[in-house]
C-alpha positions in Angstrom: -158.3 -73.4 -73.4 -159.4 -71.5 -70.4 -163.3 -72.4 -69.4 -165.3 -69.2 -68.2 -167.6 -69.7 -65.9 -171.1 -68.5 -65.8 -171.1 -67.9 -61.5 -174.7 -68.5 -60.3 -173.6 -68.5 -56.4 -175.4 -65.3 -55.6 -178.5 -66.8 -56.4 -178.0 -69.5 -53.9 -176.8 -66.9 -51.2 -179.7 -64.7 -51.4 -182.3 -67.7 -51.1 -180.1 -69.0 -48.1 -180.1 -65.4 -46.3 -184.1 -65.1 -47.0 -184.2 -68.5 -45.9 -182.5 -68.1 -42.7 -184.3 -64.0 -42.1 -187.5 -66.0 -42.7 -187.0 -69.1 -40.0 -185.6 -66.4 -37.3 -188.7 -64.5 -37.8 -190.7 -67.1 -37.6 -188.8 -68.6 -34.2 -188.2 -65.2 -32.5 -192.3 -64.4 -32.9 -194.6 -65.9 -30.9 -197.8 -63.6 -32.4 -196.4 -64.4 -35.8 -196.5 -68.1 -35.4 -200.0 -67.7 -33.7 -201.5 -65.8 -36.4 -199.9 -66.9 -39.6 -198.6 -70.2 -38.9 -196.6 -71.6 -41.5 -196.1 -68.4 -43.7 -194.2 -69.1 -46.9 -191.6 -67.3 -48.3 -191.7 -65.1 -51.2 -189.5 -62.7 -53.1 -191.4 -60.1 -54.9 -189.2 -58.4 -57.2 -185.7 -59.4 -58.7 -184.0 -59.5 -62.0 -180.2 -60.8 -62.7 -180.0 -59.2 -65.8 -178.6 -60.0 -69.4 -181.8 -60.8 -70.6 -181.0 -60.5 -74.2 -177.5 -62.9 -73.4 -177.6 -66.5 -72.8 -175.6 -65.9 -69.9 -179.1 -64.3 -68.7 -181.4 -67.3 -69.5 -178.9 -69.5 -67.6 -178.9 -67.8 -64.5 -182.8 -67.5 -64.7 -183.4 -71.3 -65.2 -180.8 -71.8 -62.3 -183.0 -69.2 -59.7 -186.1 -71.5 -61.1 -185.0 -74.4 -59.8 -183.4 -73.0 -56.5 -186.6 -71.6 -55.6 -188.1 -75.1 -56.0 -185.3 -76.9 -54.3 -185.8 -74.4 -51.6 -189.4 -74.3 -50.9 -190.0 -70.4 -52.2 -193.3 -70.1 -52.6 -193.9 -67.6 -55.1 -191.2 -64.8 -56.5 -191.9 -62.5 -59.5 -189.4 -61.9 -62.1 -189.4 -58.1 -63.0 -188.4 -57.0 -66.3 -185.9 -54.4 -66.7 -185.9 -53.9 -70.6 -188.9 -54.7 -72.9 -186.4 -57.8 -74.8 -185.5 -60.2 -72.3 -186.4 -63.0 -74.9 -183.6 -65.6 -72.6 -185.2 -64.5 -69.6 -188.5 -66.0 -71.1 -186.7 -68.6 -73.2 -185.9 -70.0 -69.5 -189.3 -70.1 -68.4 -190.7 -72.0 -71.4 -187.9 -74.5 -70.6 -189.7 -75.4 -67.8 -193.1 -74.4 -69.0 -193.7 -75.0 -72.6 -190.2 -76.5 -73.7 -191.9 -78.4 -76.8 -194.4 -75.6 -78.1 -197.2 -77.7 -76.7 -197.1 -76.7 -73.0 -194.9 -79.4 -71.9 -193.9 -78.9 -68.6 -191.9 -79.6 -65.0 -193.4 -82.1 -63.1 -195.4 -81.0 -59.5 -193.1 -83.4 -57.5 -189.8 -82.9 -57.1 -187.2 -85.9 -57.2 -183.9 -85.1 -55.8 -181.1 -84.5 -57.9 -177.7 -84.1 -57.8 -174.1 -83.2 -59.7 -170.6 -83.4 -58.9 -169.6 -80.2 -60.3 -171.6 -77.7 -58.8 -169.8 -74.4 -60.0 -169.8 -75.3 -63.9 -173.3 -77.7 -63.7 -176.9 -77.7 -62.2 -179.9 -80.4 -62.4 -183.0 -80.4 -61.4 -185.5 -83.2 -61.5 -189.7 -83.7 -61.2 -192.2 -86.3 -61.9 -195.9 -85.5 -62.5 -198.7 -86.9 -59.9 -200.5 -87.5 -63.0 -198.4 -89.6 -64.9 -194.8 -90.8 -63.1 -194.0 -92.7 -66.3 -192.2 -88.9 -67.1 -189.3 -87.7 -65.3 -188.3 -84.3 -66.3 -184.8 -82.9 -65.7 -183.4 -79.6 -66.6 -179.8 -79.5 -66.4 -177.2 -76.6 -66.8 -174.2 -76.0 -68.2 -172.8 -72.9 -67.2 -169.3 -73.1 -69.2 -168.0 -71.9 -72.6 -166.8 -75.3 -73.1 -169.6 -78.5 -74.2 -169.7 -80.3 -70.9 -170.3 -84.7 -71.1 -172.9 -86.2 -68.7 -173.5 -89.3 -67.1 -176.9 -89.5 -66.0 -177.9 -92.5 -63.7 -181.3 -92.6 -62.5 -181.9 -94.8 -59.2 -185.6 -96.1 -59.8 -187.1 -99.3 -60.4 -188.9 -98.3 -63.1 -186.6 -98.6 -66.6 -186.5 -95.7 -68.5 -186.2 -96.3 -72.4 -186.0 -92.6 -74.1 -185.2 -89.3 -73.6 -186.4 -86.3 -75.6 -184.3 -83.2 -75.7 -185.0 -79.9 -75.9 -182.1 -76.9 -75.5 -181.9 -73.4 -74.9 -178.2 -71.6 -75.8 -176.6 -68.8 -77.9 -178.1 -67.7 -80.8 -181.5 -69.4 -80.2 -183.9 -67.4 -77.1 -186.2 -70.0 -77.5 -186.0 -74.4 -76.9 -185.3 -75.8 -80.1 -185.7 -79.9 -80.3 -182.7 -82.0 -80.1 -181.7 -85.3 -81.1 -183.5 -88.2 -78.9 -180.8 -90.3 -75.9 -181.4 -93.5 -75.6 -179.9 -95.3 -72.8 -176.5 -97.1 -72.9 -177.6 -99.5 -70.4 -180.6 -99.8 -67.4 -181.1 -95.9 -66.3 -178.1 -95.1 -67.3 -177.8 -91.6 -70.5 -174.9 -89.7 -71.8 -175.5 -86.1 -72.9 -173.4 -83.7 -74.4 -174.7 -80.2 -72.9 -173.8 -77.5 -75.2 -171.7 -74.7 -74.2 -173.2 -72.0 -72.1 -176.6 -74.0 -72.3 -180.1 -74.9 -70.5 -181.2 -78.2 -71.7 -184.4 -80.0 -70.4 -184.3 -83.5 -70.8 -188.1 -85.4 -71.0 -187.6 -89.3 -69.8 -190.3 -92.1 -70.5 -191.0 -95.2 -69.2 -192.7 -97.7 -71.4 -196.0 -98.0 -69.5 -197.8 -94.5 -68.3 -198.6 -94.4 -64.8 -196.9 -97.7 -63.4 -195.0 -97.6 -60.6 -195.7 -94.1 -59.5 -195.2 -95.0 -56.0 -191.7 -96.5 -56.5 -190.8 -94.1 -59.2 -191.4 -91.3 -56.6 -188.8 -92.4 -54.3 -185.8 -92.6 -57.1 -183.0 -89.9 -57.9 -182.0 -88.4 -61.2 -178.2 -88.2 -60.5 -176.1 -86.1 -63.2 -172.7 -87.1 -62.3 -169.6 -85.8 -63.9 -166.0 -87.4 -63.8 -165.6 -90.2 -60.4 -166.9 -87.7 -57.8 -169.9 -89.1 -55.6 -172.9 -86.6 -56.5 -174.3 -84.8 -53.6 -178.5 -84.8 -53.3 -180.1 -81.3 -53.5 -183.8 -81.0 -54.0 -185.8 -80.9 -58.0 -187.4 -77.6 -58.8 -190.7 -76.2 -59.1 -192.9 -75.1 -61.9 -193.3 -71.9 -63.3 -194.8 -70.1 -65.7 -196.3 -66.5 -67.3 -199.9 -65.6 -67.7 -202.0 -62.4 -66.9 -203.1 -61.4 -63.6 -203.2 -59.6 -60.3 -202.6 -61.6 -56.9 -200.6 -64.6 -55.9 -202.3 -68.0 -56.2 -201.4 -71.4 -55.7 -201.0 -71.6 -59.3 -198.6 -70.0 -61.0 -199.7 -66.0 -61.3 -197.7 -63.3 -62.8 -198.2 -59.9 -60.5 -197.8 -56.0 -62.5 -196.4 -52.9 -61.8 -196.4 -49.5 -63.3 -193.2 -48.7 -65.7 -191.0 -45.2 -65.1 -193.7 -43.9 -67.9 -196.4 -44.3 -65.7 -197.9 -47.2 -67.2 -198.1 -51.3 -66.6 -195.6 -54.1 -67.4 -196.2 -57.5 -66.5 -193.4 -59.5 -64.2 -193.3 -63.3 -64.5 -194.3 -64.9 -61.1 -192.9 -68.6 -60.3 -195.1 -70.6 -58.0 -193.2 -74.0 -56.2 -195.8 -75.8 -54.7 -194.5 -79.3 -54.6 -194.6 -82.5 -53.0 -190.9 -83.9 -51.1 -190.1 -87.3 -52.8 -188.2 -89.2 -50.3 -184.7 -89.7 -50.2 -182.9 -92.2 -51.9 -179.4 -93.9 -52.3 -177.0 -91.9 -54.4 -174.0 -93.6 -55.4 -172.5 -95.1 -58.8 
């Protein structure tokens, strides 16, 4: 059987070109750099659609965690039909995957896959409590994908919980626990055409943050040595006006003249330091 792929690429380009637009202003303004020194970047309005499809949710938890890896500072989600329940189903998998606000960590780990046109990962801890590592890992194929996930950290992680987003269901719906098959060391299953965000616990809460901080949450696929990209940041949708260092969500008027709310994600996180990625 032939697998279809769910191409995310775009996404990827467009933060790249922004990326590059936004360090050539910077470099090529002298006034700029003397009057707004260090200006983020931000994309104000997009949308990629087929947000009633699972195909939609995919590629919006994908541009989540790109905008993290990527440093984006704030972009805003604008919705282009009033049921874009994936659209939102995405978010919650970052920001209230288990109905009780469970969310990405505010430091990203870096992450990586082998198989970067049919899988993503991203990865975070939380300042507050690194006994959690939080991935959130793609699989953008009609076709269940297997996952060996190694984590390089001296702290031994003993459970995962697992919470999934794919067809049929526009909202996370718990899945059976992982336990590890040896130190660090998970297989998952990732459903066909699927977002699936993955909570890991250590036994004690809080130890080791430091050294925790500096490990990798690898998803590797097949023999191929994963390649280290950076975790995503958080996200999230509530009411309000202006851009924050929180998570906002910004409005604008509908063609009837009237107001809509856009979801705004906010990436304001901390670079863990790099670490050895091998099996």
């Amino acid at each position: 059987m032939k697998t279809e792929l769910i191409d995310t690429s775009r996404i990827e380009a467009m933060v790249a070109q922004l990326k590059a637009a936004s360090t050539r202003a910077q470099v090529g303004n002298a006034a700029g750099q003397a009057n707004a020194p260090g200006t983020k970047l931000a994309v104000t309005e997009y949308n990629y659609g087929a947000g009633q499809h699972i195909s939609g949710g995919i590629a919006q938890a994908d541009v989540l965690g790109i905008f993290g890896r990527e440093g984006v500072f704030a972009a805003s989600e604008w919705p282009l039909a009033s049921d874009e329940a994936y659209i939102e189903g995405a978010f919650e998998m970052y920001r209230n995957f288990d109905g009780a606000n469970g969310h990405f960590g505010d430091t990203s780990v870096r992450a990586g896959t082998d198989d970067i046109a049919s899988t993503s990962i991203y990865a975070s801890l939380d300042a507050a409590d690194a006994s959690h590592m939080v991935l959130v890992v793609l699989n953008k194929t009609a076709l269940p994908q297997g996952a060996s996930l190694d984590i390089a950290s001296p702290a031994s992680f003993v459970a995962a919980k697992v919470y999934q987003l794919s067809a049929g269901v526009a909202s996370p719906v718990s899945a059976a626990d992982l336990a590890p098959t040896s130190t660090n060391h998970f297989l998952y299953t990732m459903p066909a055409y699927s977002v699936s965000t993955l909570v890991l616990t250590a036994p004690e809460p809080g130890a080791e943050s430091v050294a925790i901080a500096a490990g990798a949450a690898l998803l590797l696929l097949g023999r191929a040595r994963a390649r280290h990209v950076r975790g995503c940041g958080g996200s999230t949708r509530s009411r309000g006006g202006t851009h924050h260092s929180d998570p906002q969500v910004s409005r604008g008027p509908d063609e009837e003249g009237g107001r809509r709310t856009s979801r705004c994600a906010s990436s304001l996180l901390p670079k863990a330091p790099a670490a050895t990625c091998s099996r």
